[in-house]
NUBAFI-895235 format. One record per residue (C-alpha): residue number from 1; residue in one letter; x, y, z. Coordinates in steps of 0.1 Angstrom, whole numbers, plus 5000, padded with zeros to 4 digits. Example, Ala and Ser with C-alpha at 12.3 -4.5 7.8 and 13.67 -1.06 7.14 Angstrom:
2
    i  aa  east  north    up
    1   A  5123   4955  5078
    2   S  5137   4989  5071
***
This chain:
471
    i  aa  east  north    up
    1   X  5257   9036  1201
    2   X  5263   9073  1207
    3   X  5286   9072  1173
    4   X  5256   9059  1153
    5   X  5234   9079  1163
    6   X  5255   9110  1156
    7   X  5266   9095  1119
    8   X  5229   9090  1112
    9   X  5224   9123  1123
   10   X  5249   9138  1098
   11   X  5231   9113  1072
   12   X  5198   9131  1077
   13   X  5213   9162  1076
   14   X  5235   9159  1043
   15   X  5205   9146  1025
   16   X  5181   9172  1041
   17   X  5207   9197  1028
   18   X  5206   9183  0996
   19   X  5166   9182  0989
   20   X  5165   9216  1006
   21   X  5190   9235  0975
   22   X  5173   9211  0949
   23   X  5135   9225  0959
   24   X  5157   9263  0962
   25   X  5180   9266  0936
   26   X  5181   9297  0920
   27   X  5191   9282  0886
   28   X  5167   9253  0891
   29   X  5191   9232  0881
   30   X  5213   9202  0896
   31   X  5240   9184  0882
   32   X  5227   9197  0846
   33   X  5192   9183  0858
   34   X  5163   9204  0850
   35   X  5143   9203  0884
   36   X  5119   9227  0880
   37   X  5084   9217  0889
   38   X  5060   9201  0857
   39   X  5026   9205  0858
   40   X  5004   9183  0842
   41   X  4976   9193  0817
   42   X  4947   9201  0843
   43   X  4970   9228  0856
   44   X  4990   9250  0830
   45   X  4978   9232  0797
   46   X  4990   9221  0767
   47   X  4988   9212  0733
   48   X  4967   9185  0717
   49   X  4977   9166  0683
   50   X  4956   9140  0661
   51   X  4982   9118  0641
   52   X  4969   9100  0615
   53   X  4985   9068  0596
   54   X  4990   9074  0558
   55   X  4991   9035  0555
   56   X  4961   9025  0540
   57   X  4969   8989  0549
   58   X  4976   8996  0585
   59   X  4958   8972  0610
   60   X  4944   8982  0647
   61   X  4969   8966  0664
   62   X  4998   8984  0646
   63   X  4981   9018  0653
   64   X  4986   9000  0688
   65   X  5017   8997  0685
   66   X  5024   9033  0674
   67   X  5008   9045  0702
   68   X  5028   9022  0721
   69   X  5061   9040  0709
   70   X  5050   9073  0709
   71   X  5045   9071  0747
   72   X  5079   9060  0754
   73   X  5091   9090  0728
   74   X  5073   9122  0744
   75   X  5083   9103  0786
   76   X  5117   9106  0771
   77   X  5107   9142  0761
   78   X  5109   9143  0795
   79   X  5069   9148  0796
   80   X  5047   9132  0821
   81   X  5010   9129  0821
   82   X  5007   9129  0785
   83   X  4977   9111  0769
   84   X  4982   9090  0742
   85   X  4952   9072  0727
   86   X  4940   9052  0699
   87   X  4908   9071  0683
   88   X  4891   9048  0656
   89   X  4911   9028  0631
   90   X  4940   9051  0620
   91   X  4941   9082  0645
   92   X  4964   9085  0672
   93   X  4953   9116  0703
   94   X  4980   9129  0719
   95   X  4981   9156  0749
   96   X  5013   9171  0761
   97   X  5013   9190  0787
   98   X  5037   9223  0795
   99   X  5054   9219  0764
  100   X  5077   9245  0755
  101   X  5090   9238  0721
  102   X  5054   9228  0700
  103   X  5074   9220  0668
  104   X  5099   9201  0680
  105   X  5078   9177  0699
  106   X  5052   9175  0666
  107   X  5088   9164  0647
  108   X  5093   9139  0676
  109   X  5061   9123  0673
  110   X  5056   9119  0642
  111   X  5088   9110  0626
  112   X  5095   9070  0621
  113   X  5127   9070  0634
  114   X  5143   9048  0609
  115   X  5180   9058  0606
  116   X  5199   9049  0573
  117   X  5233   9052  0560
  118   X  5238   9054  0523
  119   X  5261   9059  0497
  120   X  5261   9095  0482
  121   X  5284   9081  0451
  122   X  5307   9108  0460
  123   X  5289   9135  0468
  124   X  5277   9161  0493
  125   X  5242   9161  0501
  126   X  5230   9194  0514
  127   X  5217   9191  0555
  128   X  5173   9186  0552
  129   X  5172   9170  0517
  130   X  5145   9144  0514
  131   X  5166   9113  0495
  132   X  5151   9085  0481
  133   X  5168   9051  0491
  134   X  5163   9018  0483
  135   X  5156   9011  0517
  136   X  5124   9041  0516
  137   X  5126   9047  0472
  138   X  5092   9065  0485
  139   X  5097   9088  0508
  140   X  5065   9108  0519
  141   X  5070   9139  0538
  142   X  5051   9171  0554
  143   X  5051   9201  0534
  144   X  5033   9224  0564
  145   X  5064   9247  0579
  146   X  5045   9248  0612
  147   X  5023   9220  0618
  148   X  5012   9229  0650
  149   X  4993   9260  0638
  150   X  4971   9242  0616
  151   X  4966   9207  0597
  152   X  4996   9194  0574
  153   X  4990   9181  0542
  154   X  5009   9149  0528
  155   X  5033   9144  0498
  156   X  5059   9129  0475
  157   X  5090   9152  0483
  158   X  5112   9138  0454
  159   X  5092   9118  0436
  160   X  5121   9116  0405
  161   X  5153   9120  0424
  162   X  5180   9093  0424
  163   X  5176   9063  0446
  164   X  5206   9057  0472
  165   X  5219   9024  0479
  166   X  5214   9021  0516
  167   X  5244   9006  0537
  168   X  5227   8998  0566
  169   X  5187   8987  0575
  170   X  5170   9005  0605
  171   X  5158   8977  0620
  172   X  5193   8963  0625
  173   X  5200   8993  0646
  174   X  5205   8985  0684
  175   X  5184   9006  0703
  176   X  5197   8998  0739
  177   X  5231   9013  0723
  178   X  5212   9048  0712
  179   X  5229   9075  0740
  180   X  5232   9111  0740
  181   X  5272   9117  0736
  182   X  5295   9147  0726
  183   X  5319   9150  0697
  184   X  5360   9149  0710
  185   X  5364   9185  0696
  186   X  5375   9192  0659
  187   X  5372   9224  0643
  188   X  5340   9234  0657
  189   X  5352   9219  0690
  190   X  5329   9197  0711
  191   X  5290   9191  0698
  192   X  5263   9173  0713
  193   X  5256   9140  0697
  194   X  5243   9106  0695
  195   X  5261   9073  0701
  196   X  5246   9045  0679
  197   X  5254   9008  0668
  198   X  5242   8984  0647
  199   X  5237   8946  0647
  200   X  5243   8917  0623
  201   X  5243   8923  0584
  202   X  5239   8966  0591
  203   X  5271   8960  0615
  204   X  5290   8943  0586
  205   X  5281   8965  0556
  206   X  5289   8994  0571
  207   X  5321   8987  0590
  208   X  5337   8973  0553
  209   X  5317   9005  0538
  210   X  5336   9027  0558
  211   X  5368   9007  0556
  212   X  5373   9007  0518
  213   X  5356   9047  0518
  214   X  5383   9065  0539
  215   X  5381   9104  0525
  216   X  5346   9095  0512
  217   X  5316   9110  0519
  218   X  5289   9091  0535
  219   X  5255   9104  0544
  220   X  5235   9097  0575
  221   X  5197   9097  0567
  222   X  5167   9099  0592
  223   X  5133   9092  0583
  224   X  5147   9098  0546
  225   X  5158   9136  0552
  226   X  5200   9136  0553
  227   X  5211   9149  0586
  228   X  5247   9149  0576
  229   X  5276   9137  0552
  230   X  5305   9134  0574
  231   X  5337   9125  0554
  232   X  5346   9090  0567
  233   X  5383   9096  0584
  234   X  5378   9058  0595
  235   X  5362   9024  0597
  236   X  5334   9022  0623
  237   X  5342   8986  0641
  238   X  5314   8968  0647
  239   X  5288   8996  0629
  240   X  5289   9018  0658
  241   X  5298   9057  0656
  242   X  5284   9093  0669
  243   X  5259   9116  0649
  244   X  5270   9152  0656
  245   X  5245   9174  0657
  246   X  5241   9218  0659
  247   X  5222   9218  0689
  248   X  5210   9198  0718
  249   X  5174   9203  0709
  250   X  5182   9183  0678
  251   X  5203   9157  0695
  252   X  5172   9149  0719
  253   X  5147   9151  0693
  254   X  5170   9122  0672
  255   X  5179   9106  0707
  256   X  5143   9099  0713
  257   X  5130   9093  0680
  258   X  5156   9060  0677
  259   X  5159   9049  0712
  260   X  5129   9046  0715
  261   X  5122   9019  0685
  262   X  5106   9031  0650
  263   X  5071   9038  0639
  264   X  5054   9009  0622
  265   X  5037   9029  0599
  266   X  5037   9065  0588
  267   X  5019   9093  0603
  268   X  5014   9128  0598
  269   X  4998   9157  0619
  270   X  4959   9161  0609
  271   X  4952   9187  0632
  272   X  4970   9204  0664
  273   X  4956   9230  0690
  274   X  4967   9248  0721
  275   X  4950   9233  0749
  276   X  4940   9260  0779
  277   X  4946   9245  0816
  278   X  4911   9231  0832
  279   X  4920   9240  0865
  280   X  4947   9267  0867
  281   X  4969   9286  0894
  282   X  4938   9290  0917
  283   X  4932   9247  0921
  284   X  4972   9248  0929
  285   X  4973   9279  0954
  286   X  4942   9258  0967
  287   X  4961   9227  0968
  288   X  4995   9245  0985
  289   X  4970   9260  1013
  290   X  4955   9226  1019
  291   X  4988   9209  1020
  292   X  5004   9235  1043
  293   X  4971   9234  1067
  294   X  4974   9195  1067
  295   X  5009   9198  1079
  296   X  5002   9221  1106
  297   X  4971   9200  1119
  298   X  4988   9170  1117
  299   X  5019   9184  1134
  300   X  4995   9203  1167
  301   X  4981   9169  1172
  302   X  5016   9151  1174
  303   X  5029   9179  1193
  304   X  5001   9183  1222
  305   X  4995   9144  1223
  306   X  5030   9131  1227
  307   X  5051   9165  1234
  308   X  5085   9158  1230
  309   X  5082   9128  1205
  310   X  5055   9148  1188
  311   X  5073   9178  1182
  312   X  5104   9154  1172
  313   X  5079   9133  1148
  314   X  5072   9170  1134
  315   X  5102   9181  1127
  316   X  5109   9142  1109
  317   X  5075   9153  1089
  318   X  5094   9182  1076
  319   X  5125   9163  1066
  320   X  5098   9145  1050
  321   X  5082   9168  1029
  322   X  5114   9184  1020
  323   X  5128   9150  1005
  324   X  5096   9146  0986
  325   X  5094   9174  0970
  326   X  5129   9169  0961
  327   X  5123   9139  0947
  328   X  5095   9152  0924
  329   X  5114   9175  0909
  330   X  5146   9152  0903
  331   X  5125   9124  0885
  332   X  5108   9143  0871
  333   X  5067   9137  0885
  334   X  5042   9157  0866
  335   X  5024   9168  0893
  336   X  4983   9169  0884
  337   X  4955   9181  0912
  338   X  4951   9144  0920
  339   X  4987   9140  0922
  340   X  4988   9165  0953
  341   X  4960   9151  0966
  342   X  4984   9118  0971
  343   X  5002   9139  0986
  344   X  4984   9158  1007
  345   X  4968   9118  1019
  346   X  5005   9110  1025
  347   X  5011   9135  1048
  348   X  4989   9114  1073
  349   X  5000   9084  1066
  350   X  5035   9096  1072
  351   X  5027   9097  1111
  352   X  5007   9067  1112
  353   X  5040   9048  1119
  354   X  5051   9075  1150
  355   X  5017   9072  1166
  356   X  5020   9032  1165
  357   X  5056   9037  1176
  358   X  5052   9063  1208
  359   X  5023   9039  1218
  360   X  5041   9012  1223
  361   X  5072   9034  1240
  362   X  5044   9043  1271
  363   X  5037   9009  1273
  364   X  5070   8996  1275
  365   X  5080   9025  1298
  366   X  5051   9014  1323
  367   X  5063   8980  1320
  368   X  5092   8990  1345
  369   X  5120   8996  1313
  370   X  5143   9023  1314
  371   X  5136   9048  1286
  372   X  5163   9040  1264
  373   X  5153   9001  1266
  374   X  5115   9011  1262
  375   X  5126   9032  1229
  376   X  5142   9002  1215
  377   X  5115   8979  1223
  378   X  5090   9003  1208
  379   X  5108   9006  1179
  380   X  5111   8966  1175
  381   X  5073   8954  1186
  382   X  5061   8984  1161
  383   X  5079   8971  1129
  384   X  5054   8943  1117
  385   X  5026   8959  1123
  386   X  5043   8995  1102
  387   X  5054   8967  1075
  388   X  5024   8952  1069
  389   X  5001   8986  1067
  390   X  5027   9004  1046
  391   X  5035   8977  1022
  392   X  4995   8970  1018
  393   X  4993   9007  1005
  394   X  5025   9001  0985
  395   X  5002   8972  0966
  396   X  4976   8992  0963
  397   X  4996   9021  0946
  398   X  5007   8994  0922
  399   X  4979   8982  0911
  400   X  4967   9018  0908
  401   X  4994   9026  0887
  402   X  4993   8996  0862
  403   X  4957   8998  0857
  404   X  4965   9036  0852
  405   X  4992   9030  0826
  406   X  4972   9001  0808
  407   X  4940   9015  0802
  408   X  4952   9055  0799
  409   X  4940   9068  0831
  410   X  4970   9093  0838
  411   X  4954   9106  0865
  412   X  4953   9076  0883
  413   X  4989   9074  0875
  414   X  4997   9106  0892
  415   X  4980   9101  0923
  416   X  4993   9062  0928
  417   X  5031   9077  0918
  418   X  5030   9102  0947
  419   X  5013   9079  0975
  420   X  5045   9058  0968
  421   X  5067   9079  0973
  422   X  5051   9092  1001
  423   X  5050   9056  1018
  424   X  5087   9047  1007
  425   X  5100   9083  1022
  426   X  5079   9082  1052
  427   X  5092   9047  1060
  428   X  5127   9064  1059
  429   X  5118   9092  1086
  430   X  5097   9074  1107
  431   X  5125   9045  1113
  432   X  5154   9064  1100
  433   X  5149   9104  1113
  434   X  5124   9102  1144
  435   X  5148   9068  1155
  436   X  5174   9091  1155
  437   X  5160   9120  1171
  438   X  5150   9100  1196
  439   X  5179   9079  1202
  440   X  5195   9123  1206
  441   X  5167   9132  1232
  442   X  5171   9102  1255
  443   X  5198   9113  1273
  444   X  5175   9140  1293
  445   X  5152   9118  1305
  446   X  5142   9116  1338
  447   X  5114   9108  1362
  448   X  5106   9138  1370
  449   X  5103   9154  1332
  450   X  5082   9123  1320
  451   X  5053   9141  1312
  452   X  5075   9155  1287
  453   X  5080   9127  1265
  454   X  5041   9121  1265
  455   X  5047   9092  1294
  456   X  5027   9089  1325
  457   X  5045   9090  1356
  458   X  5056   9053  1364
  459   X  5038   9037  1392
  460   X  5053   9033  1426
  461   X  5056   8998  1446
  462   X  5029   9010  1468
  463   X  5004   9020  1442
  464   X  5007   8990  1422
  465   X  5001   8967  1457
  466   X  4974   8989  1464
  467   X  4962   8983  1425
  468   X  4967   8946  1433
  469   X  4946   8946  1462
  470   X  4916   8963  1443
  471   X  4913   8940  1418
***
């Protein structure tokens, strides 16, 4: 028993350890994880874009559907508490919060993600050509350099050029295959890319394409614009192969933009503006005050209610916050003002289980157990009733969330995302940490110091006769 305890011990610690240099790295980084803090829109701001189908023909439910994809682009962005929403027949708002790069997202969004592979007839197509294909003999693309400062206007890049036969279609491609990747080295040694693959007919043509092309160019298109015209050096087996690209930024931007399935119509930036934070630093230094003040309320009461177990509880309750705030940052949760308010209402719930728990240890205790039995027991008869309340709240944050997510209410979102993980971690240090701590303190009970694990001194022979005789 001793052994346990002592391994869970070291179990709390190494994973205290680690949330405690994820929240303080200095490079806020771990394992090449960005885990600095995101804030959502309400608190540092943004940028708002109106997209706007150039498909005359385009129904409602395809601008759905656009929507629908452009979501799962700017999460992979690594964005959360964004805002996408349909506005009318053919516009599409979209709010990203904290964004860094404007341009690139704007590219992200807006680009259809339909990857070709055509045959150059020999030749070397420069890097950002717009190509016609016979896939897209069409193309239509922005002519605005910087769409974000202003709106972008629409037209026929090559209207004349030659049209490419096209090796592959994009909707053969196999999005569950799309995965960032490196190149194995070369002349410019290792690059950030994307692994790809196609399926059926795409998978065929280009596998005996390649084949019977070794020494050939061959030019990778996306969204009709050339990306690049590798030489082939060998057949791809079973269509699959790496896009290199110059720079990460550009691998993600591709990476998203394909993984994420294509556009089912065209759009193009109407208007774009820099959107100012509603709230600011002053709602957050709010929120960290009210947050810290909970703790320490929360943590008095524990302490000069139940003493020993309540200061143990407290320390759990730091282990708790620690882990969560870890956790945040790993994922990565956008965190919005009602998004610390779940956490801040989490903090309380996090010793609702300890107060059920110590509860039923005095009761026990009086009972005649020893303290070690009495822990156990209090431990066991507290279970169903810590079950049943936590996983009620776990159903509720559910339903929160997917009412959140299907009607566009990020902010309900935020706040049912962080009373989850508030109720799963809490579970963890109520049963797991303050078990433990417990289990650690034992030990030094006695009789005489009962008072200071909150427990009444047990009632002699005489005093329960004379309790008998009362009644």
């Amino acid at each position: 028993m001793r052994s346990r305890d002592l391994y869970s011990l070291l179990l709390i610690v190494i994973v205290a350890g680690v949330a405690l240099f994820i929240n303080f790295s200095p490079s806020q980084s771990f394992l090449s994880r960005d885990v600095r803090f995101h804030l959502g829109l309400d608190l540092q701001g943004g940028i708002q874009v109106l997209l706007r189908t150039t498909n005359a023909a385009a129904t409602k439910d395809d601008v759905q559907t656009a929507a629908g994809v452009i979501e799962r682009r700017v999460n992979g962005l690594g964005v959360g508490e964004t805002v996408v929403q349909v506005a009318g027949n053919d516009r599409i708002i979209v709010e990203l919060p904290g964004v860094e790069n404007p341009d690139q997202a704007v590219e992200t969004l807006r680009g259809t993600g339909r990857l070709e592979f055509i045959d150059p007839q020999g030749q070397y197509i420069p890097t950002g050509t717009v190509v016609r294909t016979t896939g897209d003999p069409n193309p239509a693309k922005l002519t605005n350099t910087n769409p974000v400062s202003g709106t972008a206007t629409l037209t026929n890049t090559v209207p004349t050029g030659p049209i490419y036969q096209s090796i592959t279609d994009g909707k053969d491609l196999d999005t569950g295959a799309v995965q960032p990747a490196f190149s194995q080295g070369g002349t410019l040694g290792s690059r950030p890319a994307v692994a790809f693959a196609f399926k059926g007919n795409s998978a065929r043509s280009l596998e005996q394409f390649t084949s019977s092309n070794v020494g050939k160019p061959m030019c990778i298109i996306l969204d009709s614009e050339v990306v690049s015209c590798p030489t082939i050096n060998a057949a791809l087996p079973n269509g699959s192969g790496i896009i290199e690209t110059s720079k990460p930024e550009d691998r993600d931007r591709i990476l998203n933009q394909l993984k994420y399935g294509a556009l089912p119509i065209p759009l193009v930036v109407e208007t774009s503006r820099t959107v100012t934070a509603t709230l600011g630093q002053a709602s957050v230094s709010t929120s960290i005050v009210a947050g810290i003040a909970g703790l320490i309320v929360v943590a008095l009461f524990m302490i000069l209610f139940y003493r020993l177990p309540g200061f143990l509880a407290a320390l759990a309750l730091m282990v708790y916050t620690v882990i969560s705030f870890a956790i945040y940052r790993l994922i990565p949760i956008t965190l919005t003002l009602p998004g610390i308010a779940g956490f801040i209402l989490s903090i309380g719930l996090a010793v609702d289980a300890n107060v059920l728990i110590f509860a039923r240890l005095r009761e026990e205790y009086r009972r005649g157990r020893d303290i070690r039995t009495a822990l156990e027991r209090g431990f066991e008869e507290s279970w169903p009733a810590i079950r049943d309340s936590n996983v009620s709240t776990i159903i509720t944050s559910i339903v929160l969330f997917l009412f959140g997510n299907s009607f566009g209410v990020s902010i309900i979102k935020g706040f049912a995302i962080t009373l989850f993980l508030g109720i799963v971690v809490s579970l963890f240090t109520a049963i797991v940490v303050t078990r433990t701590f417990l289990r650690l303190a034992a030990p030094v009970f006695s009789e005489q110091n009962a008072w200071l694990f909150g427990i009444d001194r047990r009632s002699t022979p005489s005093e329960t006769a004379t309790t008998a005789e009362a009644i």
